[in-house]
C-alpha positions as CSV (number, residue, x, y, z in Angstrom):
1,X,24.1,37.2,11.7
2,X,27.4,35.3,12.0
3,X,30.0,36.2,9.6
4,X,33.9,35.6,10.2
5,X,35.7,38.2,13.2
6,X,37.3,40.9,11.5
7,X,40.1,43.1,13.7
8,X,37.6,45.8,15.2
9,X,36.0,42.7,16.6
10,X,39.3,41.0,18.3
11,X,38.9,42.8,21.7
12,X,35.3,41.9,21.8
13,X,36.0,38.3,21.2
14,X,38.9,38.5,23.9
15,X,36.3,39.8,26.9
16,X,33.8,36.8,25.6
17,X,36.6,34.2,25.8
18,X,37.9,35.6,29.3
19,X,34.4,35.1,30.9
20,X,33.7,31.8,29.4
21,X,37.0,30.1,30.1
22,X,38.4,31.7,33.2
23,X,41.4,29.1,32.6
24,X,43.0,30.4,29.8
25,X,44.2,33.6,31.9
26,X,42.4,36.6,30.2
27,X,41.3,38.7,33.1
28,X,43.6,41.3,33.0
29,X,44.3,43.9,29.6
30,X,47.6,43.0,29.2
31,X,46.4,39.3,28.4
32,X,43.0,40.1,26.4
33,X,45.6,42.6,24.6
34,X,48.3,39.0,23.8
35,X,44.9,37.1,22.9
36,X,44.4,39.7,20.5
37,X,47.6,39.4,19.0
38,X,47.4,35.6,19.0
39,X,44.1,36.2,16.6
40,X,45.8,38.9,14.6
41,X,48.7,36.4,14.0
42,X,46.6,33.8,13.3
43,X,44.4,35.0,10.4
44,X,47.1,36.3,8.8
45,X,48.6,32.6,8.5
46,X,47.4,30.1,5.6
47,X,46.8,27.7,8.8
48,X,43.5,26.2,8.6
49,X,42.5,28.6,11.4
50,X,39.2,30.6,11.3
51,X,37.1,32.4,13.4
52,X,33.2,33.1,13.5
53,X,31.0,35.4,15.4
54,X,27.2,35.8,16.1
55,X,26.2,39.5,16.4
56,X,22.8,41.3,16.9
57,X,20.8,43.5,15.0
58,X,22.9,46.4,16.7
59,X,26.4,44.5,15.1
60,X,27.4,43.5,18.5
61,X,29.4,40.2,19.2
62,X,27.4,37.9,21.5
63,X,29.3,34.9,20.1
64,X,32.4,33.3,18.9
65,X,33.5,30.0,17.6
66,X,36.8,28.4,16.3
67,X,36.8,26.5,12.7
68,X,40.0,24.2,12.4
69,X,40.4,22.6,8.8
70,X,42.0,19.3,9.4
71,X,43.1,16.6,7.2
72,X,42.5,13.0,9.1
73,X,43.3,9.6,8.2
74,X,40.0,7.7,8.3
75,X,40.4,4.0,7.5
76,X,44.1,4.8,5.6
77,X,42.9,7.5,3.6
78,X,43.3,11.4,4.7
79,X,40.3,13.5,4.4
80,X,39.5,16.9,5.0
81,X,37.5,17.3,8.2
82,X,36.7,20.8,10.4
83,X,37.2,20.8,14.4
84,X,35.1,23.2,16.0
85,X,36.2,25.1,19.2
86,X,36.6,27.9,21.8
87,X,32.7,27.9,21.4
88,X,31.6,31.2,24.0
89,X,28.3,33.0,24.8
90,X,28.5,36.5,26.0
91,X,27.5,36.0,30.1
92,X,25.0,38.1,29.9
93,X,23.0,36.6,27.0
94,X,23.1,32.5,27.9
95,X,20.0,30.5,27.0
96,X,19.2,32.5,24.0
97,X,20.0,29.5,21.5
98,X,23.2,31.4,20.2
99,X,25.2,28.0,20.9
100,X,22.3,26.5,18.8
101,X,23.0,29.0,15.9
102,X,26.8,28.7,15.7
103,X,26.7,24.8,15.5
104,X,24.0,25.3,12.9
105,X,26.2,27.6,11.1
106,X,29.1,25.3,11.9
107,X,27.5,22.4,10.6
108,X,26.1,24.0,7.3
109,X,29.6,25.4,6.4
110,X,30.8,21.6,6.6
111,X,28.0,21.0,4.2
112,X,28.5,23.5,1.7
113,X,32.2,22.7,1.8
114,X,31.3,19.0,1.5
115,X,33.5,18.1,4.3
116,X,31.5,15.3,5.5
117,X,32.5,14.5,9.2
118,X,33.4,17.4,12.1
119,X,34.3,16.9,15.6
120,X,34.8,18.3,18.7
121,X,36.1,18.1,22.7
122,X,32.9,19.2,24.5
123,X,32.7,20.6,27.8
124,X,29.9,18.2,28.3
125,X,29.7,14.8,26.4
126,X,25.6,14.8,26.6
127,X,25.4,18.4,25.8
128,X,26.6,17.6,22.4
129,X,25.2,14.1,22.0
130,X,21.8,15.7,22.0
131,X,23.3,17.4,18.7
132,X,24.2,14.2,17.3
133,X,27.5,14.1,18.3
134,X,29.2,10.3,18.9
135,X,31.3,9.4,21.3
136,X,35.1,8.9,19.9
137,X,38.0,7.4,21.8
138,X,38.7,6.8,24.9
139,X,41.9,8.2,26.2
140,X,43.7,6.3,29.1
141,X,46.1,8.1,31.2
142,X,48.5,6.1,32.4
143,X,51.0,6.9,35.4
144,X,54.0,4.4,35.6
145,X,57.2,3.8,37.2
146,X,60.1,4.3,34.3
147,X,61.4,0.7,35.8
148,X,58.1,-0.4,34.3
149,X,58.8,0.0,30.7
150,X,60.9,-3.1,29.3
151,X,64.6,-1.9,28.4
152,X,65.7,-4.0,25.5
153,X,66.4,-1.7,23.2
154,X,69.8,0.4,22.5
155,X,68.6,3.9,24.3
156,X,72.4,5.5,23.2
157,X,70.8,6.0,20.0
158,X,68.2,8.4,21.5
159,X,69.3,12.3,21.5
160,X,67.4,15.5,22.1
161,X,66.2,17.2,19.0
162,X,65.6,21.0,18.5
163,X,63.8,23.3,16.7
164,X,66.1,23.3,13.6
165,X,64.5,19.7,13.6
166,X,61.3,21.1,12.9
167,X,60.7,19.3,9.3
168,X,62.1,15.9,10.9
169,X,59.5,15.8,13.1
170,X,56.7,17.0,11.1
171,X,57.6,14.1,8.7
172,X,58.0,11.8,11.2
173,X,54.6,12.6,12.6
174,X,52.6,12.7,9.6
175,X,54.0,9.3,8.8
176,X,53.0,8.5,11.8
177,X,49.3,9.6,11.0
178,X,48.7,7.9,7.6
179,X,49.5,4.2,9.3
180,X,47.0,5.3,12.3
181,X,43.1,5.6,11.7
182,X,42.1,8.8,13.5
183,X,45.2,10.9,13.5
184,X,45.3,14.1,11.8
185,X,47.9,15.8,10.0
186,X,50.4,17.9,12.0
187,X,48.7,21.3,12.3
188,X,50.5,24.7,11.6
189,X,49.6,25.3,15.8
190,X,51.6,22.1,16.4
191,X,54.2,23.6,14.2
192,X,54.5,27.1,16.0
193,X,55.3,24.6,19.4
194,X,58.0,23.2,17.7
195,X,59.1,26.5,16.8
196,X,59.0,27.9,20.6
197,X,60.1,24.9,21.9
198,X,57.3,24.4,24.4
199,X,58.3,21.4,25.2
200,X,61.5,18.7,24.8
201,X,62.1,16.4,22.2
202,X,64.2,12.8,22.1
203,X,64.0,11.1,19.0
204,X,65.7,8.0,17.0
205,X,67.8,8.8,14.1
206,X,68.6,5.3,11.9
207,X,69.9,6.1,8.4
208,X,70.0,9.6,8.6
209,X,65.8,9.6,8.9
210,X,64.2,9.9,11.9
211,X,61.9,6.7,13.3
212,X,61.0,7.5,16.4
213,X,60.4,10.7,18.6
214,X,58.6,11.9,22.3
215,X,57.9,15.1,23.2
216,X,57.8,15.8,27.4
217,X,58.0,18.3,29.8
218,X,59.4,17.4,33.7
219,X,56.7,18.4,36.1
220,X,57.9,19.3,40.4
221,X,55.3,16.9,42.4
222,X,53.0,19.2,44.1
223,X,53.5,19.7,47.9
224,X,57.0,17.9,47.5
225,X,60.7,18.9,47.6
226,X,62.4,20.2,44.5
227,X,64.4,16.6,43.9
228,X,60.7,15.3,43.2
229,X,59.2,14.9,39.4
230,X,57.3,13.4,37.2
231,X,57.6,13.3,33.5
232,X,54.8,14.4,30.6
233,X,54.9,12.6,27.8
234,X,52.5,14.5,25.5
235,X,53.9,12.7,22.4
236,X,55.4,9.6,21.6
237,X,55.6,8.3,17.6
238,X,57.5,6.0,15.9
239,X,57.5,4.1,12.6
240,X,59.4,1.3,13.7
241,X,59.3,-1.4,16.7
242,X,62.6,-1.0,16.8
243,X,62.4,2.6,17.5
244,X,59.7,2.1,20.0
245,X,62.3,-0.1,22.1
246,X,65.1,2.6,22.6
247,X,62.9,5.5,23.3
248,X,61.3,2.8,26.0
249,X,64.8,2.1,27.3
250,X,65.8,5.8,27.3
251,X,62.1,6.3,29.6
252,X,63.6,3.3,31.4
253,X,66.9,4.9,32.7
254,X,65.0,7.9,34.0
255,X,64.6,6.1,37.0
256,X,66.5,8.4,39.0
257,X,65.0,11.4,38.3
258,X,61.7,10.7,37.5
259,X,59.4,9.4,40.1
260,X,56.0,9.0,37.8
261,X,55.7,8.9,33.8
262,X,52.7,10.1,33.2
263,X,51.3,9.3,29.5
264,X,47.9,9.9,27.8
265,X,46.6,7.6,24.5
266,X,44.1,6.4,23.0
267,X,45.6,2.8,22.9
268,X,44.4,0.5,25.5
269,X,47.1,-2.3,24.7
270,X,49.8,0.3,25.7
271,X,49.2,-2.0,29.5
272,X,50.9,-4.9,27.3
273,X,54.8,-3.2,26.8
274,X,54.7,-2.7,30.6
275,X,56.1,-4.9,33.2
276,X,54.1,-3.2,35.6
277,X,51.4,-1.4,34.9
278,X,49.7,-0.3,38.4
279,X,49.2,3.7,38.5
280,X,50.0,5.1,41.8
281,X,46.1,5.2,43.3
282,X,46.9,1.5,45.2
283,X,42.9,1.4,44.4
284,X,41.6,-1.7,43.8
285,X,38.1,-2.6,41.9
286,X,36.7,-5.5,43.2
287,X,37.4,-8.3,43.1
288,X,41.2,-8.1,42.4
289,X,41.6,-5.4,39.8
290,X,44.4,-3.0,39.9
291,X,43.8,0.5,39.1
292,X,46.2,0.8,35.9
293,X,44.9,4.2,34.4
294,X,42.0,6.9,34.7
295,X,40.4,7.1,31.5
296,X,38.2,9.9,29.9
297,X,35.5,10.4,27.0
298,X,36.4,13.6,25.4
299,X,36.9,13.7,21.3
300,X,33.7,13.6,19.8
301,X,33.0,13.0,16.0
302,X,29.7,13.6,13.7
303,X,29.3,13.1,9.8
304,X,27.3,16.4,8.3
305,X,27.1,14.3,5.2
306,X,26.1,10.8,4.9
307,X,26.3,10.7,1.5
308,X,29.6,12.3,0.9
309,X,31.1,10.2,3.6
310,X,30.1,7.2,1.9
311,X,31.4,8.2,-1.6
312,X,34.8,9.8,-0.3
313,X,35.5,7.2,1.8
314,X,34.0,4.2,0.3
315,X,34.8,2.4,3.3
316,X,38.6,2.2,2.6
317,X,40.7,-0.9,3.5
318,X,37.8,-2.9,5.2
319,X,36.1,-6.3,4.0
320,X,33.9,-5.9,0.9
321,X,30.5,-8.0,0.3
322,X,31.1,-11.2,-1.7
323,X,27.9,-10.2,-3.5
324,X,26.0,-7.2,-4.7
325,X,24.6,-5.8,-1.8
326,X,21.1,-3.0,-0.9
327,X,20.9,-2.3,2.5
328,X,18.2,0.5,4.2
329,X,19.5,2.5,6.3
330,X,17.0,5.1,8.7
331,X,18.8,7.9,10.3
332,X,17.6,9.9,12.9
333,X,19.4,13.5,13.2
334,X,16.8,16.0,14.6
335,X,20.1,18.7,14.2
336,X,20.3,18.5,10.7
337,X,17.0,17.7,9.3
338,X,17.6,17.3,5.9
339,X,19.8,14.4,7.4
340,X,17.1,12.6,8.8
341,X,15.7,9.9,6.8
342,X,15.9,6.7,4.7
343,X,19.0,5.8,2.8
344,X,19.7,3.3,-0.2
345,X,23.7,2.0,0.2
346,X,24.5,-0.2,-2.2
347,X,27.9,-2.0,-3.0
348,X,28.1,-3.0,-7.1
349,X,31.5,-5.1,-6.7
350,X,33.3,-2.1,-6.8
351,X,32.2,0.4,-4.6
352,X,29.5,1.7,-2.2
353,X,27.0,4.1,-3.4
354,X,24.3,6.1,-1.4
355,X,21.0,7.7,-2.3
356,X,19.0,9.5,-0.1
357,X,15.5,8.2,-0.4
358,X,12.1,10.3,-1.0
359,X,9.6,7.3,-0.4
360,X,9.3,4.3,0.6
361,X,7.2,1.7,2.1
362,X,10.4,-0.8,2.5
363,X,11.3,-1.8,6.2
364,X,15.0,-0.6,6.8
365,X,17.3,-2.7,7.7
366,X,19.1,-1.0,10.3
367,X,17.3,2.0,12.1
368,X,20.0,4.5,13.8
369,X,20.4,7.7,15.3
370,X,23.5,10.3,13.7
371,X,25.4,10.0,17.0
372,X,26.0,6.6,17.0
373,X,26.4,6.4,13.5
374,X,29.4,8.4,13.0
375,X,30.9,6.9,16.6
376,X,30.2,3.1,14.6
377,X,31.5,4.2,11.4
378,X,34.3,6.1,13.0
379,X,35.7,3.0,14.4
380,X,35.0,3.7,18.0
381,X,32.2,1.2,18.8
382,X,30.6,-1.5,16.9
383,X,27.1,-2.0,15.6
384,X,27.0,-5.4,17.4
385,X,27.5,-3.8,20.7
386,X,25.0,-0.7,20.1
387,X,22.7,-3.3,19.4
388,X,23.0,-4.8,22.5
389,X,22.4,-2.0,24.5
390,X,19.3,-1.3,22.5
391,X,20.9,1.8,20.6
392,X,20.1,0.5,17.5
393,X,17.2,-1.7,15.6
394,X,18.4,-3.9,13.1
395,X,16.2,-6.1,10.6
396,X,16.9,-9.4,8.2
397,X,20.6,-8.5,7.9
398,X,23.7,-9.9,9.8
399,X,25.2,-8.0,12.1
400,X,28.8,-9.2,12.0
401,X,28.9,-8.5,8.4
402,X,27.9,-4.9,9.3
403,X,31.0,-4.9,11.4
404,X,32.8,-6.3,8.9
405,X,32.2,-3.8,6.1
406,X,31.7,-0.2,8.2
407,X,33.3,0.0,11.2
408,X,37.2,0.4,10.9
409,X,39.5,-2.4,12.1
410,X,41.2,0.2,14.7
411,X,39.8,2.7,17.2
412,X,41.2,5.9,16.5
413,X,43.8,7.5,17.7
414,X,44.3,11.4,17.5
415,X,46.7,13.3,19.4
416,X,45.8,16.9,18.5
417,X,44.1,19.4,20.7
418,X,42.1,22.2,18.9
């Protein structure tokens, strides 16, 4: 059975969490007794926030998972989408398909809420691409000199913020997040950091509103003297170039303090604001490539609903057909098996419509499995280059034009952590 965690089940979810992620710190009482605070706190918040549990026939927790209730921009509209994590097994009952159940119960609780597309960060990409997950974004961490960011912009305008700031931001942020496909609302977590000031912010104020903001922590090098730091950027937003420019000139005259910025996105053309991009590795990838970041898959993304995605989303902001337009769409999704099948789309001039179909005798024109659906019509790879990897079989239709009307003009970008 798996039913959301009441309180008498908090210190049975902390000794499952301490065992299966020896990182967040949970060894010893006093911190299983804070983690059960933490989830006291948290499900007494309206915050999107829930937690499931698997238990026995005996009513004993074997299992946990995290629900997140999101609200993402896909394609320029927001839409409500789950995030699922802290996923744990009890270590003494691994490889009895309890992961299985609670993504199954995760995934038909996205379903009956018609929330059509879920994601994750796995702990193993191919783990979760057998469930019919798709790859997302990459995200490139980049590791520059502060001399390398170009300083033409007026950086006396930059000055710390605070937590009285706290609505400043948030709007700033979420601004941020409707003109970027992928980003997700500011979440009442991100909030509480704010709050506690976990880390600094900097921002831009022009007209009384602000345009621009970071968010970084100064981090001692390892195995070096105390004079020796880098600097975390964990957040960087703006809604103007021009606010972009001083918070680059600001990061420019930390020169003297700061050895290494060290900055993680999702946006590959961040290389082009930098005068020198080279991380510190001095490796060099034959012939004469210079190492600029380390990159990572992590975010993962999967639509529970191919019919509600279509309909909420309708494809928002990308080219339309100049014509009526049937195309046959076979999914593969051995996870959710009343997923798996033939599909009608059709666009009538105004909109696309999609019907799940019973029979049919018809070839389909594009033949595709769930993972690298949701990664195509996500944005994050195109149908044109799954096809030429053999990833997907495609029939009397044009593949550019598939581009063209389902996969958004931007990979995302998404900043949160859940």
């Amino acid at each position: 059975m798996i039913r959301l965690l009441q309180t008498q089940d908090y210190k049975e979810a902390s000794n499952i969490a301490s065992l299966a992620y020896p990182g967040m710190n949970l060894q010893t009482e006093e911190k299983k007794m804070e983690f059960v605070e933490r989830l006291t706190r948290e499900q007494k918040e309206q915050n999107g926030i829930h937690y499931f549990g698997y238990f026995n026939k005996k009513e004993e927790l074997l299992g946990i998972y995290r629900l997140n209730d999101f609200e993402c921009n896909i394609n320029g509209k927001f839409q409500r989408i789950f995030g699922i994590g802290m996923v744990a097994v009890h270590l003494l009952h691994k490889k009895e398909k309890i992961a299985f159940q609670l993504l199954s119960h995760f995934h038909a609780f996205a379903r009956q809420e018609n929330v059509a597309l879920v994601s994750l960060y796995p702990f193993n990409p191919s783990f979760y691409r057998k469930m019919g997950y798709g790859y997302g974004p990459m995200k490139y961490e980049f590791k520059i000199k502060p001399s390398a960011l170009i300083a033409d912009g007026e950086k006396g305008l930059v000055r710390f913020l605070s937590p009285d700031d706290e609505e400043e931001i948030v709007s700033l942020y979420n601004d941020y997040a409707q003109s970027n496909h992928g980003m997700i609302k500011r979440t009442w977590s991100e909030r509480q950091h704010i709050k506690n000031a976990t880390t600094h912010y900097v921002g831009v104020v022009e007209d009384e509103r602000l345009i621009g903001a970071i968010a970084f922590t100064l981090q001692p090098v390892k195995d070096s003297h105390f004079l020796h730091q880098h600097m975390i950027v964990h957040e960087w937003i703006w809604t103007e170039p021009l606010a972009y420019k001083q918070l680059a000139s600001w990061l420019h005259s930390q020169h003297d303090q700061v050895d290494r910025i060290i900055f993680r996105t999702n946006d590959s053309s961040f290389l082009y604001g930098l005068t020198n991009p080279m991380n510190d590795s001095n490796h060099l990838i034959p012939s004469a490539y210079h190492e600029v970041a380390t990159t990572g898959a992590g975010l993962m993304y999967r639509i529970t609903n191919i019919l509600s995605f279509v309909h909420e989303t309708d494809f928002h902001n990308l080219r339309r057909p100049e014509e009526n337009t049937r195309i046959l769409l076979e999914i593969e999704d051995t996870f959710i098996n009343e997923q798996q099948g033939l599909y009608e789309i059709t666009y009538n001039g105004d909109y696309w419509n999609a019907t799940k179909l019973s029979e049919s005798n018809e070839q389909a024109n594009v033949q595709i499995g769930i993972h690298n659906l949701s990664a195509w019509w996500m944005g994050c790879v195109s149908v044109e280059a799954l096809q030429n990897y053999g990833e997907v079989t495609l029939y009397n239709i044009d593949v550019k034009k598939l581009d063209e009307w389902f996969k958004s003009k931007r990979t995302p970008i998404c900043f949160t952590s859940f």
